[in-house]
SEMAR-350777 format. One record per atom (N, C-alpha, C, O, CB): residue number from 1; residue in three letters; atom name; y, x, z. Coordinates in steps of 0.2 Angstrom, whole numbers. Each point is the difference from the previous one (the first is absolute). Last residue first. Glycine has a CB too. Layout:
N
> NUM/ALA/CA/Y/X/Z
...
This chain:
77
> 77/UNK/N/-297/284/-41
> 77/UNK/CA/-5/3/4
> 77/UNK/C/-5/-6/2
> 77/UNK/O/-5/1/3
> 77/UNK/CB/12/8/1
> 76/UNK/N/12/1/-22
> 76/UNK/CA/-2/-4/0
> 76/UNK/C/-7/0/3
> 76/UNK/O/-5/2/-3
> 76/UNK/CB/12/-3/-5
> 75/UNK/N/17/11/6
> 75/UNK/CA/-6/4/1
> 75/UNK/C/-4/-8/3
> 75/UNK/O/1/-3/6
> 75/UNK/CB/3/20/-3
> 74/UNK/N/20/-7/-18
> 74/UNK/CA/-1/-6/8
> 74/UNK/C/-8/3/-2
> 74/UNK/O/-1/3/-4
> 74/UNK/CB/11/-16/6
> 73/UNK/N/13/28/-4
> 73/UNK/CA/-5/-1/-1
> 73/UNK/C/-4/-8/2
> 73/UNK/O/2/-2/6
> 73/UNK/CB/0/17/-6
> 72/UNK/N/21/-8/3
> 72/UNK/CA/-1/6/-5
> 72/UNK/C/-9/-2/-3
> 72/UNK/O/-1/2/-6
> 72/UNK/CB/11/10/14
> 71/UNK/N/14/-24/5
> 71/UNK/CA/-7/1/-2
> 71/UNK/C/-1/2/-5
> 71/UNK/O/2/-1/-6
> 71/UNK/CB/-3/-6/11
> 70/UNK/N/21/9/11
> 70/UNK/CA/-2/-1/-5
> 70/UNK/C/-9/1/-1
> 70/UNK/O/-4/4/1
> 70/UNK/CB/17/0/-4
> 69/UNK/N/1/3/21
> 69/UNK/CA/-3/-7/1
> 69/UNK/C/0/-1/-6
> 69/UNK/O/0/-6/1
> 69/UNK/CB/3/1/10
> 68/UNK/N/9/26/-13
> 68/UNK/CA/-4/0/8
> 68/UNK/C/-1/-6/1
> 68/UNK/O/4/-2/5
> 68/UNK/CB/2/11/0
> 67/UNK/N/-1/-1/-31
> 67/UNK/CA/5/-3/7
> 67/UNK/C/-4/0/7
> 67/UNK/O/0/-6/0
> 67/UNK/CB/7/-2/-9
> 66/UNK/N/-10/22/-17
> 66/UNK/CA/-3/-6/5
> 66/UNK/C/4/0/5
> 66/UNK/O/2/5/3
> 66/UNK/CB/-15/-4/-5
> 65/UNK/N/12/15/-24
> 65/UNK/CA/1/0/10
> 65/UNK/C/2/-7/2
> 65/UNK/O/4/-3/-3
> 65/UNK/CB/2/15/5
> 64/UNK/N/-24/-1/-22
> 64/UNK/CA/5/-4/1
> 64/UNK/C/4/1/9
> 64/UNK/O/-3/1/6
> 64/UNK/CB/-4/-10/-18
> 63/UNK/N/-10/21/0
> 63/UNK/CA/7/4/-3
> 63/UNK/C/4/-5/3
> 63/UNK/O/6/1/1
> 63/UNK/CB/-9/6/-14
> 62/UNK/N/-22/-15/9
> 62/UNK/CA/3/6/1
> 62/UNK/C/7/2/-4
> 62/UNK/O/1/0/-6
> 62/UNK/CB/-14/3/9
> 61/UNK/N/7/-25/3
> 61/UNK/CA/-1/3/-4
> 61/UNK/C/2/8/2
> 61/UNK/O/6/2/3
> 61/UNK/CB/-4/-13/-11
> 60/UNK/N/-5/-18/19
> 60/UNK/CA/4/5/-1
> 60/UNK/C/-5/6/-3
> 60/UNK/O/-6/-1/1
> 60/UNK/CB/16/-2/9
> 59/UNK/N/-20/-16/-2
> 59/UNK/CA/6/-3/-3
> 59/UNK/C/6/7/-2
> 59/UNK/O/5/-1/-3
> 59/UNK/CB/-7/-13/11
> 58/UNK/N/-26/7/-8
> 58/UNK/CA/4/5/2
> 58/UNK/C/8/-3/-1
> 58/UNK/O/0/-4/-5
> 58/UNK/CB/-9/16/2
> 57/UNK/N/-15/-24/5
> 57/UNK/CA/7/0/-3
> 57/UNK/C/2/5/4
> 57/UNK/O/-1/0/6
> 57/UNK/CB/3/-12/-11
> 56/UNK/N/-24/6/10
> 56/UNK/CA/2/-4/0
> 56/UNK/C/4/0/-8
> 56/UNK/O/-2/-3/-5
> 56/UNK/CB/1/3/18
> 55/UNK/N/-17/14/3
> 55/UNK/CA/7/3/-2
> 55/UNK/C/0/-9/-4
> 55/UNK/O/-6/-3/-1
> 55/UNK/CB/5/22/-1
> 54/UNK/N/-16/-21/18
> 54/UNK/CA/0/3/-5
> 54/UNK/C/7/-2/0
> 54/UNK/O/2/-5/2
> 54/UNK/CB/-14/5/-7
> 53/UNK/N/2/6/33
> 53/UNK/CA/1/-4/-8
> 53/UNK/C/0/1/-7
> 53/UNK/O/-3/5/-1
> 53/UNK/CB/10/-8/7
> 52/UNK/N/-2/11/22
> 52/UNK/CA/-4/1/-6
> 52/UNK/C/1/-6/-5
> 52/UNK/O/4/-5/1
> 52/UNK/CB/-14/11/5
> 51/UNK/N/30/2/12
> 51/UNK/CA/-5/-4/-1
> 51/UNK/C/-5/2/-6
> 51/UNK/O/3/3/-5
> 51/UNK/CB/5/-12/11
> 50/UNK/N/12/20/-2
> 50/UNK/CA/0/-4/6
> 50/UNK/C/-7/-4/1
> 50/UNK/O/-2/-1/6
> 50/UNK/CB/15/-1/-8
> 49/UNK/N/-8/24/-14
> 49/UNK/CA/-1/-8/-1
> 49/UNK/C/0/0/9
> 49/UNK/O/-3/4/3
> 49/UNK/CB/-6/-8/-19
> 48/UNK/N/22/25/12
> 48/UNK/CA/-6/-1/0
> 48/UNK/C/-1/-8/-1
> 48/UNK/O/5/-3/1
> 48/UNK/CB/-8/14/6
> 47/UNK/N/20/9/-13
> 47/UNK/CA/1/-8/2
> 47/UNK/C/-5/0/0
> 47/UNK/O/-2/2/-6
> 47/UNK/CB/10/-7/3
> 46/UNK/N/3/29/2
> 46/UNK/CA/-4/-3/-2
> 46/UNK/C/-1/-8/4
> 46/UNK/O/2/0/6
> 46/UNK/CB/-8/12/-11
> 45/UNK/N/27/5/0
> 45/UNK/CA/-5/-2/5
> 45/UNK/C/-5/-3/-6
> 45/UNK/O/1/-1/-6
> 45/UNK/CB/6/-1/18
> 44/UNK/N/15/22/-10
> 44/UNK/CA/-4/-6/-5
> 44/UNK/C/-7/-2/4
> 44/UNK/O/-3/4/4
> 44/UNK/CB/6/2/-17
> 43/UNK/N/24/2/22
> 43/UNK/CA/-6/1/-3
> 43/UNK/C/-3/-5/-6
> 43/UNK/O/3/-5/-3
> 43/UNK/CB/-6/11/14
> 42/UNK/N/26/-8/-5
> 42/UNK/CA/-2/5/5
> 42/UNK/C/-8/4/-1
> 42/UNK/O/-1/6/-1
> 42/UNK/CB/9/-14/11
> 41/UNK/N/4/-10/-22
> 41/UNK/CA/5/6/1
> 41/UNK/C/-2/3/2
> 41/UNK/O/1/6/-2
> 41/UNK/CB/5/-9/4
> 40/UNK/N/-27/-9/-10
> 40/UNK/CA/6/-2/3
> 40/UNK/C/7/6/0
> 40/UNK/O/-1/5/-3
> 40/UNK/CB/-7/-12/11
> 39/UNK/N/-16/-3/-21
> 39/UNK/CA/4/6/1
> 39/UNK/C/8/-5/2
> 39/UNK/O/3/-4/-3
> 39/UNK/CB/-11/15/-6
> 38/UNK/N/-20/-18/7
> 38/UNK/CA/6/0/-2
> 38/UNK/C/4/5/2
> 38/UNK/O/-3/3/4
> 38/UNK/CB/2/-14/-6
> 37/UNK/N/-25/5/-5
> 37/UNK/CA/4/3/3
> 37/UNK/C/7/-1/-1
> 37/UNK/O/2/1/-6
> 37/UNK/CB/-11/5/7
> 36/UNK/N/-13/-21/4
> 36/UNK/CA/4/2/-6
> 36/UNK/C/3/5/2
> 36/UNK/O/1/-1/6
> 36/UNK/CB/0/-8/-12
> 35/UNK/N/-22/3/14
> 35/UNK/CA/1/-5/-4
> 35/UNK/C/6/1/-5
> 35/UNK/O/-1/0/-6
> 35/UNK/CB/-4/-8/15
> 34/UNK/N/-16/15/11
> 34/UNK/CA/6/2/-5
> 34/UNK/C/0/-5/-5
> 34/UNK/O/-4/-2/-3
> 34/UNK/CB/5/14/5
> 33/UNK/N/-14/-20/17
> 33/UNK/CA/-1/5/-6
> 33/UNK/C/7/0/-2
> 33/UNK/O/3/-5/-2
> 33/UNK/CB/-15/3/-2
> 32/UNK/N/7/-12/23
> 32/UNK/CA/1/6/2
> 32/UNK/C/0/7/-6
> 32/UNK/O/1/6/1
> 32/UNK/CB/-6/-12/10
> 31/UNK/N/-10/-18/-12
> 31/UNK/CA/5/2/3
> 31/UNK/C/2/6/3
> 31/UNK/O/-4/3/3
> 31/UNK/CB/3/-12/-2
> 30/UNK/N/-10/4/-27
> 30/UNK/CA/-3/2/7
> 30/UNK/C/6/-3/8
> 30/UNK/O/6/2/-3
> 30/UNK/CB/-14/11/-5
> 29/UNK/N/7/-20/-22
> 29/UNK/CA/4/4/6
> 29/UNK/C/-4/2/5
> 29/UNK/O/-5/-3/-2
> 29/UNK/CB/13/-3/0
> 28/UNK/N/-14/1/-25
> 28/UNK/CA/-1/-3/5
> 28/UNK/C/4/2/8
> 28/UNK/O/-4/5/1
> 28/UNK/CB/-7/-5/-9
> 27/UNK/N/20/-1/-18
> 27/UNK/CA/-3/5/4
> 27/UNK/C/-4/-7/7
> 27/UNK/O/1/-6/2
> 27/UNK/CB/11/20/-6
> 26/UNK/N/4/-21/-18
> 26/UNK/CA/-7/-2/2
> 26/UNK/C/-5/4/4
> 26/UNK/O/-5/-1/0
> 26/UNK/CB/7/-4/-9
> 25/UNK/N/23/13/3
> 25/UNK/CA/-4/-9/-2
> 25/UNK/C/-8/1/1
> 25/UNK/O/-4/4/-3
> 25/UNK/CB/14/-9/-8
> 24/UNK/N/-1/30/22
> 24/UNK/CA/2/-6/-6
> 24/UNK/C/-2/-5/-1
> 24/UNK/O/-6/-1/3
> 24/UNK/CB/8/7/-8
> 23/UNK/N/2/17/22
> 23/UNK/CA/-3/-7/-2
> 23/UNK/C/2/-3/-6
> 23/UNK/O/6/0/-2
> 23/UNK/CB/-7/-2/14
> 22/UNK/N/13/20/-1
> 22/UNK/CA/-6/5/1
> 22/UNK/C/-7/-6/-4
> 22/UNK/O/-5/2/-2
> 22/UNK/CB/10/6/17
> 21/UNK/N/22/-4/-22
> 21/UNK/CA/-3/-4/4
> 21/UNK/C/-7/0/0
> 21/UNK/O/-4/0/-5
> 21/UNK/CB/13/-7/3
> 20/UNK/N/16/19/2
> 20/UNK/CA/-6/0/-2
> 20/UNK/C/-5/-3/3
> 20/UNK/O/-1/1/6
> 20/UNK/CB/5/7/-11
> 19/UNK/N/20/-7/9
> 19/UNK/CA/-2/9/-4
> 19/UNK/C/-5/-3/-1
> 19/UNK/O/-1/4/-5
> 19/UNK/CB/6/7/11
> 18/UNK/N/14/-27/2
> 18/UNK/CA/-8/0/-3
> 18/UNK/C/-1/10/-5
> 18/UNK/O/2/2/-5
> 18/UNK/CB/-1/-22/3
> 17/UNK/N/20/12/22
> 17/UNK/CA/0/3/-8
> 17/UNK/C/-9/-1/-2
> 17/UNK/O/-3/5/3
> 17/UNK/CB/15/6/-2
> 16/UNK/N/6/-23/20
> 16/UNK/CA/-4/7/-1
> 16/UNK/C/-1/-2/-8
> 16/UNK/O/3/-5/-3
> 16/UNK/CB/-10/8/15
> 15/UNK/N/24/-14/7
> 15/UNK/CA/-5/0/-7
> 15/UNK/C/-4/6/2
> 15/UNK/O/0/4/4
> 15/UNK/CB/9/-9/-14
> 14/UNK/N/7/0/25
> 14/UNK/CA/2/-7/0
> 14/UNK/C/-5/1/-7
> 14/UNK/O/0/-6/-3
> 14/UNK/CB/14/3/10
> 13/UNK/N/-13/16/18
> 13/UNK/CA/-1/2/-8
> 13/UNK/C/0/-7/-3
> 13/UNK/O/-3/-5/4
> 13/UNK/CB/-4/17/-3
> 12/UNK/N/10/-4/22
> 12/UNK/CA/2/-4/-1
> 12/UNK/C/1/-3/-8
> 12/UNK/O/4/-5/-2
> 12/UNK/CB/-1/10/13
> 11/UNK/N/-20/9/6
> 11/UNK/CA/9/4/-4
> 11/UNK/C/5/-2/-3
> 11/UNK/O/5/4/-2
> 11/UNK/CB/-11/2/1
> 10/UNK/N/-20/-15/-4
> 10/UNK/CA/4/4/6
> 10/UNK/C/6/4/-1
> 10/UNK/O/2/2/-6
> 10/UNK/CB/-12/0/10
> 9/UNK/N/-6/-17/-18
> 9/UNK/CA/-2/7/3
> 9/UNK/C/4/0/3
> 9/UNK/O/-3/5/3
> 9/UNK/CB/-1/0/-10
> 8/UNK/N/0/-27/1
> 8/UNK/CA/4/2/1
> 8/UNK/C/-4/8/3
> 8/UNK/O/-4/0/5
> 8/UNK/CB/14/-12/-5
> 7/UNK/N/-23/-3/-21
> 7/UNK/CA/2/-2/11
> 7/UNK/C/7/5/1
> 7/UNK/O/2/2/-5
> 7/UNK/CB/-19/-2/13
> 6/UNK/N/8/-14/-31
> 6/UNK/CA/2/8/1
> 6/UNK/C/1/-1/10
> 6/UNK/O/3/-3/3
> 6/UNK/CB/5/7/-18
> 5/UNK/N/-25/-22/9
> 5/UNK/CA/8/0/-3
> 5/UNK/C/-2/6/3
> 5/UNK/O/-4/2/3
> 5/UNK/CB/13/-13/-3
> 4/UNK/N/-27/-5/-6
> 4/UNK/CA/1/6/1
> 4/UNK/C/8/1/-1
> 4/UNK/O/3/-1/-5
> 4/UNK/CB/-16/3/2
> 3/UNK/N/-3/-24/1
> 3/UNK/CA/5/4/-2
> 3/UNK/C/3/4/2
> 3/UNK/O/5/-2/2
> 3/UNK/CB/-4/-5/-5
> 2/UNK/N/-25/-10/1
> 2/UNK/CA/5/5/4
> 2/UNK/C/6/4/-3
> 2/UNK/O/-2/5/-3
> 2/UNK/CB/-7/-4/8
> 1/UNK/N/-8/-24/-10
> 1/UNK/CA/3/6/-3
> 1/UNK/C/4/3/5
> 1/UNK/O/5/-3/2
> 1/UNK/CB/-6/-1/-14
């Protein structure tokens, strides 16, 4: 199982905000497919899967804000 952590956007940013998650439990992944978008101070990005796989466990909720190495997702490859 892979555990996918919030990575650090830049700028020294210590969270971001889950605006919405493009996948859910049991999606197949591709690598490089949008995966979630979060919102920072500064913008909103999109997080592509690091790797293909099937969606696992989401660990955070749209609306929730996530700490920068918190695991948000694991993806079972």
């Amino acid at each position: 199982m892979f555990e996918f952590k919030l990575p650090d956007l830049g700028e020294g940013l210590e969270e971001g905000e889950i605006v919405s998650w493009l996948v859910k439990e049991g999606d197949i992944l591709a690598e490089d497919q949008p995966m979630v978008k979060v919102l920072t101070d500064k913008a909103e990005v999109e997080i592509p899967a690091p790797k293909a796989g099937k969606v696992h466990k989401l660990h955070a909720k749209d609306g929730d804000k996530v700490k920068v190495g918190a695991v948000i997702v694991e993806i079972d490859g």
